[in-house]
C-alpha positions, 0 to 999 in steps of 0.5 A: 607741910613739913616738920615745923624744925624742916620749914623753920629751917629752910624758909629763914634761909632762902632768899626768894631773889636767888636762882632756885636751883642753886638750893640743893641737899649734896652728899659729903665725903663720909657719906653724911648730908647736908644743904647747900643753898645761897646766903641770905641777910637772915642768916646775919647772926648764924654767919656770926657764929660760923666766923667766932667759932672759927680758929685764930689761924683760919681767920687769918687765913680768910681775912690776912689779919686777926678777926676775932668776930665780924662787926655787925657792918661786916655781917650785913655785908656778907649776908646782903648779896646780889645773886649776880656780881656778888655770890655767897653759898652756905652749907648748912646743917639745920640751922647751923652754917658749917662753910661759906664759899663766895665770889665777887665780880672784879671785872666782867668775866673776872670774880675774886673768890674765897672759901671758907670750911667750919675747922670741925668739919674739916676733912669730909670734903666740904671745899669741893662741894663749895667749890663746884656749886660756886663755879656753876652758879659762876658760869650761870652768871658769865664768869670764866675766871677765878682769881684769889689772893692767899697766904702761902702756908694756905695750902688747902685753898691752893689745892682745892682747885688743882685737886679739883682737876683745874688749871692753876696759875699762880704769881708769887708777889710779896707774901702773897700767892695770886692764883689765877683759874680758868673755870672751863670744864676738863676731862680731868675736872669730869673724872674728879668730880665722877670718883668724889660723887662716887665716893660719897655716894657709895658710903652714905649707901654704906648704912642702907645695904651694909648696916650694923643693926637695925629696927623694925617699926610698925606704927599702927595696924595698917602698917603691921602686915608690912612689918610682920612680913618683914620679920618673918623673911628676916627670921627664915632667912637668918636661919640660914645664914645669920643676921644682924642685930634686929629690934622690932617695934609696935604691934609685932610678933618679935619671933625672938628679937628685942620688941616694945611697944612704939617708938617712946619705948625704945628710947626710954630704956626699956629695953637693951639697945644694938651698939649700931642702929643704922637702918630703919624699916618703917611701916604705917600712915604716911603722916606717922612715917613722917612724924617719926623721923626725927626720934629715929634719927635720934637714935642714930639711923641714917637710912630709912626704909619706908614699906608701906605706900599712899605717898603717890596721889592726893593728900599723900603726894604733899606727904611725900615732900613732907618725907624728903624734906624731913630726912634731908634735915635729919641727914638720912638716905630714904629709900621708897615709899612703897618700898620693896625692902632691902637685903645686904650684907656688912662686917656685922651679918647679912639680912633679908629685910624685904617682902619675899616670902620667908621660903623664897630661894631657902629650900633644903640645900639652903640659900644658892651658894656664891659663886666665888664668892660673888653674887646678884646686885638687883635694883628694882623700882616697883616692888613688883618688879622685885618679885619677879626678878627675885623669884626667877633668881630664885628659880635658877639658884642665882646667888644674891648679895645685894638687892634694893627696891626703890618704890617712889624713889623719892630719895635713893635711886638706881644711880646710888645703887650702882655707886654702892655696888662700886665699892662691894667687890662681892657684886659680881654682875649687877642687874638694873630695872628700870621703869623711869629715868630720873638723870639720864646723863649721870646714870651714862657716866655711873654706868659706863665706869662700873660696867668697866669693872664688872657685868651690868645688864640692864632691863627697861620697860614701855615705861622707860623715859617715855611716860611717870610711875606713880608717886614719881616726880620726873621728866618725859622725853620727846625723843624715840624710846631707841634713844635708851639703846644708845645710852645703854651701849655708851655706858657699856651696859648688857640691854635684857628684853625682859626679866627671864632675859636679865637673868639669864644673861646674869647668870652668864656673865656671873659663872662665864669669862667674857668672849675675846670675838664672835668666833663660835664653836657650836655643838648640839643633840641631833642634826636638826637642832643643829642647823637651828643653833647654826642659824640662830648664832649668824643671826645674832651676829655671831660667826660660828667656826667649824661644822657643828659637833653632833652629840648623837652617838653617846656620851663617849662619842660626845667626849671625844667630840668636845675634847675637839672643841676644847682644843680649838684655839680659834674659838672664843666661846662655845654653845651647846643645845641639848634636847631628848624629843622624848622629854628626859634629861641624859644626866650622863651626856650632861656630865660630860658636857659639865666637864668639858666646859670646866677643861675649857674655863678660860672660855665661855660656855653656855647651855640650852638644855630642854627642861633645865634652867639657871645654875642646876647641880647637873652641870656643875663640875667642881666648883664650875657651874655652866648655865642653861639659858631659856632659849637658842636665841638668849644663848647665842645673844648672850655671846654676842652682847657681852662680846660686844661689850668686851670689845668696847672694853678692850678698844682704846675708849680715851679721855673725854672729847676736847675739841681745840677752838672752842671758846664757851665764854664767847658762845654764852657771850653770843646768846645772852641778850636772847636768852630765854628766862626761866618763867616765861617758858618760851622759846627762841629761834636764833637769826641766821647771823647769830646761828653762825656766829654762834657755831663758829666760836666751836669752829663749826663753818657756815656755808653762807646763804644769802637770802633774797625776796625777803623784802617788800612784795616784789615780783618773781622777775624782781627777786630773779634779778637780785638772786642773778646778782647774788649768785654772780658774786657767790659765784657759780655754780650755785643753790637756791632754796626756799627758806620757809621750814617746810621747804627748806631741804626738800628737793621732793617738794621742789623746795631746792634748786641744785647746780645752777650754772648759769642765769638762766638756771637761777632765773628758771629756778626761782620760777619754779620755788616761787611758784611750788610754795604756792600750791603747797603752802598757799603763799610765797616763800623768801628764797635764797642763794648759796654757793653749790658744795663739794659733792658728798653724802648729806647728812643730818646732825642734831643736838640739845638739851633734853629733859631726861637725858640732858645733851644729847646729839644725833646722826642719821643720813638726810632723807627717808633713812633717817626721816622715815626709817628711823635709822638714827645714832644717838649719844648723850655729852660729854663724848669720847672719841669711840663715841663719835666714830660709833655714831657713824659705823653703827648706822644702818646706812653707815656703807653710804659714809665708810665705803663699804659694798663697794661705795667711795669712803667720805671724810668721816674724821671731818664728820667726827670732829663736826659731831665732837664739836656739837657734843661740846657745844650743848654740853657747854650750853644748856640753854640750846633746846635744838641745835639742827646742821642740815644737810651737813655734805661730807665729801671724799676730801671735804665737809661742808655745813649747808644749813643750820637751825638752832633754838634757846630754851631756859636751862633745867639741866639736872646734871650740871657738873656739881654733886646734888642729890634729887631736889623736893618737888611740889605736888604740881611738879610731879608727873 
């Protein structure tokens, strides 16, 4: 039950014949948003308005002739459409449309497409929303090709598609321009599209974590707790640092800010207003948080903090949709419900509004010092998370610049977070918990570019992609919670084991250079702790240089010791491990400790000090701080993650994979009639001549199988003779393998015959088949023959549409390492070519396939493009469910696909090349 304007709105839009996902809330260039849903005949008189307000140039533009109003003929028209051969999408903001973009089938696969942008919004980027919405509803609908007719001094529309990073053909033919595009995804329409969202993104966080002013609003008794703690952090920490300008309402002690008594009050004039409101704190019943959005919007907020919970289960879970539906329609980011708070910083001050308690981190030294200048970015889903996370900064003297907690996160999300942090270069290092994945594959894309530019450590839990929060409308996946280590190494990102780990490899990545290698200088307080921090570091990879530097002797003894470090060229990062059995601290020792590392800056330092943690005064040394880590084994891991994140950095990623010979429009061509729709759930497995057919407009090669004993009953005599003549014209030598799933590639359950020479091989081999699949399935399996490839290494490739994480693709070698062992590389699509060639070097059995220890190297190149192929294959398709190559024989010289399995689901890709923020779910969908 929304707002009557939420409902009114919405319902008088939506036609119930158009594809729901197509309706969506999207984020402009300036930060502000507005709702994009397909056209409908009810909004006949608002495109009326849209077209009168219109400019003389611009309709002439749109039409090539003067249109001063649309008749009620042309109205009907463009209102009235199929959904299928003719498209229309409006952007709305309340009732008012403010652009239209459409398109029209001239031909199959052909669409003549036109845009139109309000003139008083023009420049905040509405055409290239339209246009990315219009192209996925295009593709949806098996168009591959835009064609338009426009005037020439219409430069905006040329450009729309270029700027979008598009091929443009264009043909001048009498004062007309004839364009020409192809609407197949490029690397350069990916990169676009990633720096527009990033853009629009970061600006509407830009009133959440840089606001000018804000109100704090108690709406009843049971939100007063919640509101009065808030002010209380906000006083203590202001004492501090300073603030923003802060107006409290309801039953509060103000301790100093501008208060009245509700909401009515503050916009009556009561009281002297900020110049700037643009972020409110909220407290109270969920149905009086929902009642007040549109007085707060009203008075010119744009992001709401929503405290207080009860949105999660019941009656309060269709008061959470309430909320949503009420701040899209006002145009404000919400973050929560059951929101921790937040703590930023704009050109107008810093504040503290969260729950912390108000002496948190504000001891007499005051709040932790910048370290040049930078400082934490924390993002937390559950406020408990947030506590602790704050708690330990706050334990370590960690400065923090930036922190949100999500809650329910029904509105702002982690993704957001880290697009706003793009764009503060005070953000030094960022920290992410995450305790649910709502969009997996844009959190890779987001991730993998800000980790490119500073530390990103990421923290998740049991709870990670596997199982719901309360209050959280998301999807499970069915894959193996290893699948989020994989993710996190494609985006770059520091993977934290817990939230003293998080923060210590924060602390750093925040005060440390990161490591050029592995290569080690080690030193420590006594020869037994020696040999521990000497194994500790080869057990995380690293490769220490030198015999350790015992610093036993005193403090001029350790001078002279670590001097001898600093000069080491060969080194590219140091550790130390410092411990007095007695339990004392040598201040002295430390001095010279802090010192040395502050010679050496250019390099990492990093500490284990028994008793000490974080960024303690004992090691500073000037402005350089060396950190204490809790633990031999988070010093030595430190080194090692952000090593291996500096070298994926410094590695030549390259632009997105692009395979040659790929053609979509076939593949969709190939699968169409087959589809699946999206009601009735089911899925569908593709015969094996459209599983070839399918593969092979991607240039993946099927070595054929030809099936026998599939017919009428027949006997083991019967379908011997016909596999005979089968494998006489396939030509020998050849396999015969059972074709039932259970058998199908298992030579331990006698289901495969390998290297049949002759006849006599094959006659024997159907002989045993036929009679294995009776004594394990209890009936009998069809057969069939294939010829024998090259000999190599099997492996198996997997792919598709998965819930949280979207395209996802798989590696492993065939049989228990994979099956049993679990050793298996994962990635999620779009992929570059480092992310494919990783898949192979980073397998446990990767010596089996590179040649190491002493084995053959196979063809991995050929492996990788296969791997490549796949990637563009479910990146394109989202409808494939399960895409399964096995066994894939990868030869010295060669590559052959033996077998191949593929499945088709309805799409429900979240990400699907078009900006939208997270849609409304009903009660039902959550969980």
């Amino acid at each position: 039950m929304g707002t009557p304007e939420a409902t009114e709105d919405r319902d008088a839009g939506t036609d119930r014949g158009a594809p729901a996902g197509w309706e969506a809330d999207v984020v402009l260039r300036d930060g502000a948003t507005m709702h994009i849903r397909p056209i409908s005949p009810a909004d006949a008189d608002a495109l009326s308005d849209f077209h009168a307000a219109q400019s003389e140039r611009s309709q002439y533009f749109r039409f090539f002739a003067p249109m001063p109003r649309l008749s009620p003929q042309d109205a009907h028209r463009f209102t009235n459409v199929d959904h299928v051969g003719r498209v229309a999408l409006v952007l709305t903001e309340g009732p008012v449309i403010r652009g239209v973009g459409r398109y029209d089938v001239v031909e199959p696969g052909t669409a003549e497409v036109a845009f139109a942008v309000s003139d008083a919004e023009q420049g905040r980027g509405l055409g290239s929303i339209l246009l990315e919405h219009v192209v996925a509803a295009a593709r949806e609908r098996g168009v591959h090709t835009f064609v338009a007719d426009v005037l020439p001094e219409n430069t905006q529309m040329i450009r729309v598609f270029s700027d979008a990073g598009y091929e443009v053909r264009s043909r001048y033919d009498d004062g007309v321009v004839s364009l020409e595009i192809p609407l197949r995804s490029t690397g350069r329409s990916w990169e676009v599209l990633a720096e527009r969202e990033r853009r629009a993104e970061a600006l509407s966080m830009h009133t959440l974590t840089a606001a000018r002013g804000a109100v704090v609003v108690a709406l009843d008794e049971a939100g007063r707790p919640m509101a009065s703690r808030i002010l209380a952090r906000a006083r203590a920490a202001a004492g501090a640092q300073g603030t923003i300008p802060l107006v409290a309402v309801g039953p509060l002690d103000p301790g100093g800010a501008e208060h009245v008594s509700d909401l009515d009050a503050l916009s009556s004039g009561e009281v002297d207003l900020p110049e700037h409101l643009d972020l409110a704190v909220v407290a109270g019943e969920p149905a009086r948080v929902v009642a007040c959005v549109p007085g707060l919007r009203a008075l010119g907020v744009r992001s709401l903090v929503v405290l207080t919970g009860g949105f999660a289960l019941g009656p309060g879970r269709e008061h959470q949709l309430d909320l949503l539906r009420a701040t899209r329609l006002a145009g404000l980011r919400v973050l929560g419900p059951a929101s921790y708070g937040v703590l930023g910083r704009g050109d107008a001050g810093a504040y503290d509004l969260t729950l912390a308690d108000p002496g948190l981190g504000l001891g007499p030294d005051g709040p932790a010092p910048e370290v040049g200048g930078r400082g934490l970015g924390i993002f937390a889903q559950t406020r408990e998370a947030a506590l602790a996370l704050r708690q330990g900064a706050a334990n370590r003297r960690l400065p923090e610049v930036a922190v949100v907690a999500a809650g329910n996160r029904i509105d702002v999300s982690g993704n957001d977070t880290m697009q706003g942090w793009s764009a503060d270069d005070r953000v030094g290092v960022g920290i992410v918990h995450l305790q649910t994945l709502g969009n997996a594959r844009k959190f890779t894309r987001v991730a993998r570019r800000l980790s490119a530019e500073r530390a990103l450590v990421v923290l998740t839990s049991a709870t990670t992609a596997v199982a719901t929060l309360p209050g959280h409308a998301v999807a499970t996946s069915a894959l193996p919670p290893s699948v989020i280590d994989s993710v996190l190494a494609q985006a770059g990102a520091l993977p934290a084991r817990s939230v003293r780990e998080a923060l210590d490899l924060a602390a750093v990545a925040l005060t440390q250079p990161a490591p050029a290698g592995v290569r080690v200088a080690l030193a420590a307080t006594s020869h037994s702790l020696a040999a521990t921090l000497s194994a500790t570091a080869r057990a995380a990879g690293l490769s220490p240089v030198g015999p350790v530097a015992v610093l036993d002797a005193g403090p001029v003894a350790a001078r002279e010791r670590l001097q001898g470090v600093v000069l080491d060229e060969d080194v590219d990062a140091v550790v130390v491990a410092v411990a007095d059995v007695l339990g004392g601290v040598d201040d002295e020792l430390l001095a010279v400790v802090a010192a040395a590392a502050a010679a050496d800056a250019d390099r990492p330092w990093v500490a284990w000090v028994s008793g000490l943690h974080g960024l303690d005064e004992r090691l500073r040394s000037g402005e350089h701080a060396l950190p204490a880590v809790g633990s031999l084994e988070v010093a030595a891991r430190s080194v090692a993650l952000r090593a291996a994140a500096q070298a994926r950095r410094d590695a030549d990623v390259g632009a997105l994979l692009e395979p040659d010979g790929t053609d979509p429009l076939a593949a969709r061509a190939a699968v169409l009639d087959v589809l699946p729709t999206a009601t009735s759930g089911e899925t569908v497995v593709l015969t094996p001549d459209r599983v070839a057919a399918l593969l092979g407009t991607y240039g993946i090669d099927l070595l054929l199988a030809h099936p026998v004993g599939s017919g009428p009953a027949t006997t083991d005599d019967d379908i011997a003779a016909d596999a005979v003549t089968v494998a006489r014209e396939v030509g020998y030598p050849v396999a015969v393998k059972a074709f039932d799933d259970v058998l199908r590639h298992r030579t331990d359950l006698g289901g495969v015959r390998l290297d049949l020479l002759d006849d006599d091989d094959v006659r024997a081999a159907v002989r045993q088949i036929r009679s294995r699949s009776r004594d394990v399935l209890g009936r009998e399996s069809a057969l069939e023959v294939q010829a024998m490839a090259a000999p190599g290494v099997a492996v198996v490739v997997r792919g598709g549409e998965d819930p949280v994480y979207g395209p996802v693709i798989s590696l492993g070698v065939a049989g228990d390492a994979s099956e049993i062992l679990g050793d298996v590389t994962y990635r999620v699509a779009p992929v570059t070519a480092r992310d494919v060639a990783t898949m192979i070097t980073d397998l446990r059995a990767a010596a089996r396939l590179t040649g190491d220890r002493g084995l053959h190297a196979v063809d991995t190149r050929a492996l990788a493009d296969v791997l490549g192929r796949v990637a563009a294959l479910v990146d394109d398709l989202p409808s494939i469910a399960e895409i399964e190559l096995n066994p894939v024989i990868v030869g010295r010289r060669s590559l052959s696909v033996a077998g191949a399995r593929v499945a088709l689901r309805a799409p429900s890709r979240m990400d699907a090349g078009r900006r939208a923020l997270p849609r409304p779910s009903t009660p039902d969908d959550e969980g």
